[in-house]
C-alpha positions as YAML, in Angstrom:
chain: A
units: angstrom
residues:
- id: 1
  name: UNK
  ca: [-16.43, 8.71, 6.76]
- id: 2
  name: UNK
  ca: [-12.60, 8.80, 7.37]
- id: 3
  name: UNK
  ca: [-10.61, 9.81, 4.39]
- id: 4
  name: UNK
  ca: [-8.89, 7.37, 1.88]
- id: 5
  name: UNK
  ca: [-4.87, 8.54, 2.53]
- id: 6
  name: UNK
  ca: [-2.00, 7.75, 0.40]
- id: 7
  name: UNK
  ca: [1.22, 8.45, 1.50]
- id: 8
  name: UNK
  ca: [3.46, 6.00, -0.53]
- id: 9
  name: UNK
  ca: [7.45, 6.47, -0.60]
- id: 10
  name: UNK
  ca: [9.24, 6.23, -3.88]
- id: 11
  name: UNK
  ca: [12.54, 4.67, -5.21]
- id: 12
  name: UNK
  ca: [12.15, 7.59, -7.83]
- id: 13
  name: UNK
  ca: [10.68, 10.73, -6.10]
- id: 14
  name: UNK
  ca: [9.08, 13.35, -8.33]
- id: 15
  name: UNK
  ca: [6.54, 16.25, -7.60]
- id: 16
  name: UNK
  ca: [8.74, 17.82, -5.38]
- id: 17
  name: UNK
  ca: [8.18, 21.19, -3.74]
- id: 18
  name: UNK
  ca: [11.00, 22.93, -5.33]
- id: 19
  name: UNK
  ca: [9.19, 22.93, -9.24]
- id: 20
  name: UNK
  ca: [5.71, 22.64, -7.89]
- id: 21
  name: UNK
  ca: [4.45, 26.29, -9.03]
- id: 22
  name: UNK
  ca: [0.96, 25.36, -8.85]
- id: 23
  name: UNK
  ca: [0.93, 24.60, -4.84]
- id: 24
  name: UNK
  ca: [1.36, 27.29, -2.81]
- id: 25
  name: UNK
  ca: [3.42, 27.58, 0.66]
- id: 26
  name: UNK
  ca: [4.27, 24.13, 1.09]
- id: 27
  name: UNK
  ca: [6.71, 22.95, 4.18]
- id: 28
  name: UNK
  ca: [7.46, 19.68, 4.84]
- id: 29
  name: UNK
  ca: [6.21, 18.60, 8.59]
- id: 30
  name: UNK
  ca: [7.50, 14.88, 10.36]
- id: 31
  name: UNK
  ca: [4.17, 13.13, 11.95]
- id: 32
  name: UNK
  ca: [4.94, 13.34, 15.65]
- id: 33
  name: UNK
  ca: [3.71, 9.37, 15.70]
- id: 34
  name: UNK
  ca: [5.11, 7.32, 12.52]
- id: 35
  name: UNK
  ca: [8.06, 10.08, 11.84]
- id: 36
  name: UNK
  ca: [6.95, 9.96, 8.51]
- id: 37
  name: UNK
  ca: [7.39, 13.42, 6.26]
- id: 38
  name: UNK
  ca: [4.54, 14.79, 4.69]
- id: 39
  name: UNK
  ca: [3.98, 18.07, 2.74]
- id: 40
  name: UNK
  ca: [1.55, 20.74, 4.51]
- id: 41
  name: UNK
  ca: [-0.02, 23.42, 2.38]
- id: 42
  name: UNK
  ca: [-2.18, 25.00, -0.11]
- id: 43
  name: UNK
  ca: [-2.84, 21.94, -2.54]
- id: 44
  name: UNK
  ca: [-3.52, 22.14, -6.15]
- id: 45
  name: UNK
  ca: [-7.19, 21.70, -6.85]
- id: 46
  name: UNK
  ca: [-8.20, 18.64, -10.04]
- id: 47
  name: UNK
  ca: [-11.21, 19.89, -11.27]
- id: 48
  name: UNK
  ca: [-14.07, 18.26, -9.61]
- id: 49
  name: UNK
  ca: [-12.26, 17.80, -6.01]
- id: 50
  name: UNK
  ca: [-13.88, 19.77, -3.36]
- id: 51
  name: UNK
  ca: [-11.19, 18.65, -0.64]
- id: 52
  name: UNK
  ca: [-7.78, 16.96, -0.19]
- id: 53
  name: UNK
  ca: [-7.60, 14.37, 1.99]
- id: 54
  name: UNK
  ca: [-4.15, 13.32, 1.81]
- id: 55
  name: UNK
  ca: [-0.58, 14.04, 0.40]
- id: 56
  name: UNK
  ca: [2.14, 11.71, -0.55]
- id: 57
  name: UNK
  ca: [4.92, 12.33, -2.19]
- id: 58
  name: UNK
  ca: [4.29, 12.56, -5.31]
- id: 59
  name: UNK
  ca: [0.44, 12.56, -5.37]
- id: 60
  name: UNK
  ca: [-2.93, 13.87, -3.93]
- id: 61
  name: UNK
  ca: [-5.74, 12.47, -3.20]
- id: 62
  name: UNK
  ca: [-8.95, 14.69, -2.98]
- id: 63
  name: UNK
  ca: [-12.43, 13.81, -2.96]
- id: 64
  name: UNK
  ca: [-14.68, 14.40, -5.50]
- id: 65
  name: UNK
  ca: [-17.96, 16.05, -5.61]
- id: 66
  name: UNK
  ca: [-19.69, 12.53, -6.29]
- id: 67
  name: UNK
  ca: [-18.04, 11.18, -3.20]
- id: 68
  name: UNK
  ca: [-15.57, 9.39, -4.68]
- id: 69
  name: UNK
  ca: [-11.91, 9.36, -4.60]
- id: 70
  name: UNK
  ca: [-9.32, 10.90, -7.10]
- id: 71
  name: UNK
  ca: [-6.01, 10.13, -6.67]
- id: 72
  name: UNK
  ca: [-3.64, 12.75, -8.63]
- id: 73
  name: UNK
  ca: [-0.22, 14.03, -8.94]
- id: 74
  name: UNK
  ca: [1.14, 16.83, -7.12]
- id: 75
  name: UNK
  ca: [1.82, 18.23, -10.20]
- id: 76
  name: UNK
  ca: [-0.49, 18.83, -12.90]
- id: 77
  name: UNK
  ca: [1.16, 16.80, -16.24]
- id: 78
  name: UNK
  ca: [4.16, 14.87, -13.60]
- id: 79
  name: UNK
  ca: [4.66, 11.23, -12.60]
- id: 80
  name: UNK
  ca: [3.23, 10.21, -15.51]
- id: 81
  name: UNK
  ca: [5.53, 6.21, -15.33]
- id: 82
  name: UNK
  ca: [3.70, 6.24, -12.01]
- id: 83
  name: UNK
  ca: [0.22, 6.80, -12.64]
- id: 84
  name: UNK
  ca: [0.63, 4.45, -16.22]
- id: 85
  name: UNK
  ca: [1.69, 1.32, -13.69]
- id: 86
  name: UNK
  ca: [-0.75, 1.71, -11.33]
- id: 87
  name: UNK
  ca: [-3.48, 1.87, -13.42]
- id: 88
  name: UNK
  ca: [-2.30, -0.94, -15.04]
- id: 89
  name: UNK
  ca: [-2.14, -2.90, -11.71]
- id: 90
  name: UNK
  ca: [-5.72, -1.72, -10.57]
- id: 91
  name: UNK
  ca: [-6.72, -3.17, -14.25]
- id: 92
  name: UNK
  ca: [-4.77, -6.37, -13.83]
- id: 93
  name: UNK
  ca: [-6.12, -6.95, -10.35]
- id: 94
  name: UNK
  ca: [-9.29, -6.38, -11.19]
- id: 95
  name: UNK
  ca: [-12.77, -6.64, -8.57]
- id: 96
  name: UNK
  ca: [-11.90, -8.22, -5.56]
- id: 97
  name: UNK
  ca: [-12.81, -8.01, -1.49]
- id: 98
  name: UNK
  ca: [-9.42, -7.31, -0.56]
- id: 99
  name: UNK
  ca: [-8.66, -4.65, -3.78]
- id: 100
  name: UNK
  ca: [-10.28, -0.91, -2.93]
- id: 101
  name: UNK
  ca: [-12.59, -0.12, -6.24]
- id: 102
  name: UNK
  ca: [-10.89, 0.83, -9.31]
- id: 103
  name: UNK
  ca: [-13.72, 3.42, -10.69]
- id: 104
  name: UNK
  ca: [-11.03, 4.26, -13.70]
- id: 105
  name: UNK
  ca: [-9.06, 6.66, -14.84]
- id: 106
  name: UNK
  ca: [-9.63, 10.31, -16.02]
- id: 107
  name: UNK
  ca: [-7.75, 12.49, -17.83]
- id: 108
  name: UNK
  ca: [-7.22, 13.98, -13.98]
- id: 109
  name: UNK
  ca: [-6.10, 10.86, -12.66]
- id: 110
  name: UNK
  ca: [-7.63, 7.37, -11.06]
- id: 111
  name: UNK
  ca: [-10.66, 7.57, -9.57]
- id: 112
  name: UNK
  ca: [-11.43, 5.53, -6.43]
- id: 113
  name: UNK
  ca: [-14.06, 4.05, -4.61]
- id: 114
  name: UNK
  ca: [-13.52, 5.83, -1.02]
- id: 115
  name: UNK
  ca: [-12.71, 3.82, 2.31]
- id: 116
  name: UNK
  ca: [-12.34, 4.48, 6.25]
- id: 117
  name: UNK
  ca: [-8.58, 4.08, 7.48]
- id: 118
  name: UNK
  ca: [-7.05, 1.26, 9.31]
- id: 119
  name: UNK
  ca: [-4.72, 3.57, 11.35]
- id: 120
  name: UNK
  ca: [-7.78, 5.34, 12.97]
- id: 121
  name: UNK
  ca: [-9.37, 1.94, 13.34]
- id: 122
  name: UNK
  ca: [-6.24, 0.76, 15.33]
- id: 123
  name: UNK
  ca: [-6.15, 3.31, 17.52]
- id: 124
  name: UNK
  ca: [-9.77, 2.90, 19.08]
- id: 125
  name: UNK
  ca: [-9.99, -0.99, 19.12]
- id: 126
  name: UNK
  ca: [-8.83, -3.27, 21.41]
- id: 127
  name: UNK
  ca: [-10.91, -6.30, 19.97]
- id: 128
  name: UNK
  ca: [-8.18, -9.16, 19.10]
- id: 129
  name: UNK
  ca: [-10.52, -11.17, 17.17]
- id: 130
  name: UNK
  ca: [-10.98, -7.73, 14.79]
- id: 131
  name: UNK
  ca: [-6.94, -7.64, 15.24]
- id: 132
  name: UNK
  ca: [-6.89, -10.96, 13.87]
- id: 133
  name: UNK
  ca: [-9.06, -11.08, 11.01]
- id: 134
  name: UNK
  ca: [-6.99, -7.53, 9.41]
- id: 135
  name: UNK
  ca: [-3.91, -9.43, 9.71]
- id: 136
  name: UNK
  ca: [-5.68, -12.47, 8.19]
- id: 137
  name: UNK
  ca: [-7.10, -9.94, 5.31]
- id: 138
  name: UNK
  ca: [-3.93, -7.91, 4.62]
- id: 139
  name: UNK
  ca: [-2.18, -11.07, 4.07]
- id: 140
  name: UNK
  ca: [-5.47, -12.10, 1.92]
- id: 141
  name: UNK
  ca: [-5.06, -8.91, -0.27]
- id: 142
  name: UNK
  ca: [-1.34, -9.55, -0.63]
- id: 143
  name: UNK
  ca: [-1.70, -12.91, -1.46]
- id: 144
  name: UNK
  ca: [-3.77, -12.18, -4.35]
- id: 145
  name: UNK
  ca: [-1.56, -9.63, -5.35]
- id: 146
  name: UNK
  ca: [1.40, -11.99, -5.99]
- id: 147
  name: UNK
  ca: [-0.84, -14.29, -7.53]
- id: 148
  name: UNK
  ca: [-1.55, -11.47, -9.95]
- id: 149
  name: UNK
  ca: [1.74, -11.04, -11.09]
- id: 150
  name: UNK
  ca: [2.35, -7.45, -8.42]
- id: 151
  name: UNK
  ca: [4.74, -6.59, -6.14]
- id: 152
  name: UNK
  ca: [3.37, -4.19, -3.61]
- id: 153
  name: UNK
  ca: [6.85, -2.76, -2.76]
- id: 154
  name: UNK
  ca: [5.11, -0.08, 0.01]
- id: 155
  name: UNK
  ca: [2.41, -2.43, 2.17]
- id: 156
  name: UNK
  ca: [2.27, -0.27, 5.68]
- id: 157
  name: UNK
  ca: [-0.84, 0.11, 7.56]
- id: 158
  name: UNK
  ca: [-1.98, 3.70, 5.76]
- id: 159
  name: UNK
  ca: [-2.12, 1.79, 2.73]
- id: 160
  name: UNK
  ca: [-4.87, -0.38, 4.28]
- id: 161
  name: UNK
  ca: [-8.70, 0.94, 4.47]
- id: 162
  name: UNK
  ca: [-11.76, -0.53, 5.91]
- id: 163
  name: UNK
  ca: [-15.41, -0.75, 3.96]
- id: 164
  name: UNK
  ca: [-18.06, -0.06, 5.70]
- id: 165
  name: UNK
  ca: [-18.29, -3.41, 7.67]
- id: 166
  name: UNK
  ca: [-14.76, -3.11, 8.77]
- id: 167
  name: UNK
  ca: [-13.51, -5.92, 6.16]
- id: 168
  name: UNK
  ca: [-9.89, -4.10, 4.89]
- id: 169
  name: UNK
  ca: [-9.20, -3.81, 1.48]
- id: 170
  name: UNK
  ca: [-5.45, -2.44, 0.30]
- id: 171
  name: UNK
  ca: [-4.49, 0.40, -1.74]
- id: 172
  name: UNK
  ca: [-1.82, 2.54, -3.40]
- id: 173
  name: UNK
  ca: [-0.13, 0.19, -6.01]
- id: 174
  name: UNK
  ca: [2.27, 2.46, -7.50]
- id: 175
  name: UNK
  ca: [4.41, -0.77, -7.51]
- id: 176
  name: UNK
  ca: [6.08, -3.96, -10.06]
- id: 177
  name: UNK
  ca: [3.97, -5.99, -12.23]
- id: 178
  name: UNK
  ca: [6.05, -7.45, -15.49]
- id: 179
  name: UNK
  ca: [7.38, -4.26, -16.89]
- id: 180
  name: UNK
  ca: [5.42, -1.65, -15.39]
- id: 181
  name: UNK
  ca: [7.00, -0.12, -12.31]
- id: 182
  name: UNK
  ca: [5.94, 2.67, -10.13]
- id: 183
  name: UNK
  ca: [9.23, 2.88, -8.27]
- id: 184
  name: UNK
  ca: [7.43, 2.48, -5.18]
- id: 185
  name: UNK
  ca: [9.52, 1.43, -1.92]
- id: 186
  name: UNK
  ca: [9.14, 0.72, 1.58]
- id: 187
  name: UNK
  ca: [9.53, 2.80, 4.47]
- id: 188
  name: UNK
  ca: [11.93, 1.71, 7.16]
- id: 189
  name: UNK
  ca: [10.21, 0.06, 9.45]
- id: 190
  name: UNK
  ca: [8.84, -2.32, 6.55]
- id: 191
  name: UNK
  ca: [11.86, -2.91, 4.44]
- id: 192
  name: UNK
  ca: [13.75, -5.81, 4.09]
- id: 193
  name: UNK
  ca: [17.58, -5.10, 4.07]
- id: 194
  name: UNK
  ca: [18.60, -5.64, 0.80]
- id: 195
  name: UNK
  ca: [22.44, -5.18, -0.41]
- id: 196
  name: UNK
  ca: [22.98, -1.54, -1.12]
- id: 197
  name: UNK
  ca: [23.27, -0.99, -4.93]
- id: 198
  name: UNK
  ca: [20.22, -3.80, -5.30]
- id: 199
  name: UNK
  ca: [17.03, -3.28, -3.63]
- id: 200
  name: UNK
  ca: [14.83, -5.07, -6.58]
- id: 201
  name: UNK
  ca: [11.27, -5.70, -5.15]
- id: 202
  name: UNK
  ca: [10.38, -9.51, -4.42]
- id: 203
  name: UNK
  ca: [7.94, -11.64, -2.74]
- id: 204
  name: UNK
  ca: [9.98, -11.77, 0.47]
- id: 205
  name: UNK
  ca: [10.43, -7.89, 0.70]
- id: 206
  name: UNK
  ca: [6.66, -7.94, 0.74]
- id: 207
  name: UNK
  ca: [6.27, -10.57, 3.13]
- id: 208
  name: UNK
  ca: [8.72, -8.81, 5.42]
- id: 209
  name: UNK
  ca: [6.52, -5.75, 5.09]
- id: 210
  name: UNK
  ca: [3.63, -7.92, 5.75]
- id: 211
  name: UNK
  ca: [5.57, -9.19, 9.44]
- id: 212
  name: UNK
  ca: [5.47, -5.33, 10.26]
- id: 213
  name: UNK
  ca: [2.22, -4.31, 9.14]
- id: 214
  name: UNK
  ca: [0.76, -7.51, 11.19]
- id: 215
  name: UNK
  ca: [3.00, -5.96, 14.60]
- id: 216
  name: UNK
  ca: [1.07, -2.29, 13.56]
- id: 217
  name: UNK
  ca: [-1.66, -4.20, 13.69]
- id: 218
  name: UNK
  ca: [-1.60, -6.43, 16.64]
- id: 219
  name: UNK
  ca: [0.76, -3.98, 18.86]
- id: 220
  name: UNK
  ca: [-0.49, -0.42, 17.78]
- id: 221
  name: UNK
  ca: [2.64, 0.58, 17.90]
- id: 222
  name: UNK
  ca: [5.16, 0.87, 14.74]
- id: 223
  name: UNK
  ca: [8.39, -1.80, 15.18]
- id: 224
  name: UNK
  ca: [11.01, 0.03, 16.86]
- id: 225
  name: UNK
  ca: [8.86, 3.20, 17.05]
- id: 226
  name: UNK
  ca: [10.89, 5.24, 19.31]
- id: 227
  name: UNK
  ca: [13.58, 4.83, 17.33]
- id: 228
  name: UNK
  ca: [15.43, 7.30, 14.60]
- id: 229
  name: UNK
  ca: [14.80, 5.37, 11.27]
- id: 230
  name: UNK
  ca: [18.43, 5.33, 10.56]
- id: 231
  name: UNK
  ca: [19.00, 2.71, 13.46]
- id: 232
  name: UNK
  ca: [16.37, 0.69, 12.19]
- id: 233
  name: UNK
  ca: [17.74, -1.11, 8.80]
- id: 234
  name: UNK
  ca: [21.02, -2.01, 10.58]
- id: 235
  name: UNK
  ca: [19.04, -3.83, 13.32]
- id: 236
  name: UNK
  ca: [17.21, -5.13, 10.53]
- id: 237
  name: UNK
  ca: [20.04, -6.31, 9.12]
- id: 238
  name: UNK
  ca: [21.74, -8.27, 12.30]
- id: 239
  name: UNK
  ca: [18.48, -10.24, 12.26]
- id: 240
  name: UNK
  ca: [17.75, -7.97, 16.01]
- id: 241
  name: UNK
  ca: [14.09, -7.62, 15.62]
- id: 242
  name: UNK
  ca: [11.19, -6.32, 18.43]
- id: 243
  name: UNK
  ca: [9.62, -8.13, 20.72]
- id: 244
  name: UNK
  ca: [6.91, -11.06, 19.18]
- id: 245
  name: UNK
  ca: [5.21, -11.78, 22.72]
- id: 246
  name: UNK
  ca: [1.71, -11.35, 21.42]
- id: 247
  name: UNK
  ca: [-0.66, -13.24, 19.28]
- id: 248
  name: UNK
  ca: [0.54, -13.58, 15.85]
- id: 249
  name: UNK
  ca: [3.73, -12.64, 17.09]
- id: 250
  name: UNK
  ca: [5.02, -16.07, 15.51]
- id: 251
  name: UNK
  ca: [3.99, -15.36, 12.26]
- id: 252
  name: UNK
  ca: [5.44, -11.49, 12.26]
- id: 253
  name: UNK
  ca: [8.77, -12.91, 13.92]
- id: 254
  name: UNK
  ca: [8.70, -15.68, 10.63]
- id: 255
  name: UNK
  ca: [8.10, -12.78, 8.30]
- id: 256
  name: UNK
  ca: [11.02, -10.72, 9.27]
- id: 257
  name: UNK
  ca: [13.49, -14.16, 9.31]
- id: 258
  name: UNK
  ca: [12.07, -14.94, 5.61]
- id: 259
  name: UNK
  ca: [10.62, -18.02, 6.83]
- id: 260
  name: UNK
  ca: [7.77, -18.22, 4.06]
- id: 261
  name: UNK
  ca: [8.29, -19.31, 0.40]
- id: 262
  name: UNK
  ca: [4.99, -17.93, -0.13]
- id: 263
  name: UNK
  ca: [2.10, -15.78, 1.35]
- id: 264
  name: UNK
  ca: [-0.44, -18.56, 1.39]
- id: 265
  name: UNK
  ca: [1.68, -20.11, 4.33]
- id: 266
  name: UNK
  ca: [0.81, -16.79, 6.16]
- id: 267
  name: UNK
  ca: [-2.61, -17.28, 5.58]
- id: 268
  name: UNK
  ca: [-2.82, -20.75, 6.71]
- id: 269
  name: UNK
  ca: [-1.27, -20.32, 9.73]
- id: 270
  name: UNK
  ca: [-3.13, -16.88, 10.57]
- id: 271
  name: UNK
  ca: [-6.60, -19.16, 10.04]
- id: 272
  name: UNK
  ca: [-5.24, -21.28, 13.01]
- id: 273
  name: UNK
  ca: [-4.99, -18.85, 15.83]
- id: 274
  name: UNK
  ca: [-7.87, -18.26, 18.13]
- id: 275
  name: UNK
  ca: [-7.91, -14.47, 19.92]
- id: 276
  name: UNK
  ca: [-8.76, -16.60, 23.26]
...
């Protein structure tokens, strides 16, 4: 089974290599595809984890000897505002299809059900209808998160896993609900230009990220891709967006020119296109 992989940006990073004296020989390497920076090294062990899957910025997640996931911070005792709001979203949100299983939390961290990832998915599929019905789903889970009272503030496509039957359910909710905040933010390619002192979390900066996750999704490809991310937010910005020539394309394009109120209009339209 693929590995569940978090690999969330912050507004507030912490964990960082410099004070991390329990990791050893860390360097940080940019993914050739996504030209997103991850840390590479000798990872700090939570008692019970027999491997690391994944590395984010601030947290690990390693899977445990039951087979389940634990997702815990870089370092041992850090991130604690973090950890506090996303357990309290995983509470909040509760059992759902669209929710990855919340098993708890330990005094190691929160312990997962595990899931298959969406970006391996992606890459080996070319079925539209399956293309279709993740778009239809992500906008499902986010949907339900807003109803919920939670900002996502980092949807992207490695945030999204698959079950077993290759229904996605989302992940990583280090973001806003009432007054708990994880600081979580978007990457780039999924963030909705906001003015520069200001970049409060909304329903339409998650909907934008939504518009780019669906192109991920659809396309395979990232929006502007081959482009350095700092020419990406000033494209955003003069409303000069990719390409939309594919199915869903409509939708994504509406995303990005903040042409929902809410997410249920996402839905609704998403339900009407055929893959045909």
């Amino acid at each position: 089974m693929a590995p569940f992989l978090s690999n969330a940006t912050s507004r507030m990073t912490c964990g960082s290599p410099e004070h991390s004296s329990d990791i050893l020989d860390w360097q940080w390497r940019t993914d050739s595809k996504t030209g997103v920076c991850r840390r590479a090294g000798i990872a700090r062990m939570a008692p019970g984890v027999v491997e690391v899957l994944g590395v984010g910025t601030s947290s690990l997640v390693g899977l445990l000897d039951d087979g389940h996931i634990l997702k815990y911070p870089v370092v041992e005792g850090e991130c604690a505002n973090e950890f506090n709001a996303e357990a309290a979203i995983y509470e909040a949100l509760g059992d759902h299809p669209r929710i990855i299983g919340y098993l708890g939390r330990t005094k190691d961290g929160l312990k997962l059900e595990r899931g298959n990832r969406l970006t391996e998915s992606l890459e080996t599929t070319d079925d539209l209808a399956l293309k279709l019905r993740w778009a239809r789903q992500a906008a499902e889970g986010l949907g339900y998160l807003h109803s919920r009272g939670v900002i996502h503030c980092d949807l992207h496509p490695d945030n999204l896993l698959l079950d077993d039957e290759k229904n996605l359910k989302m992940c990583d909710f280090q973001g806003k609900m009432g007054d708990f905040d994880g600081k979580a933010m978007e990457r780039e390619r999924y963030c909705l230009p906001r003015s520069d002192d200001d970049y409060t979390p909304s329903i339409q900066s998650d909907i934008f990220a939504l518009g780019s996750t669906i192109f991920r999704i659809m396309t395979g490809s990232e929006p502007y891709q081959d482009l350095p991310d700092e020419d990406i937010e000033p494209k955003f910005r003069q409303l000069d967006f990719p390409a939309t020539d594919f199915i869903a394309g409509a939708q994504v394009l509406k995303c990005w020119q903040q042409g929902y109120s809410c997410v249920d209009e996402v839905i609704s339209e998403l339900i009407g296109i055929s893959p045909h």
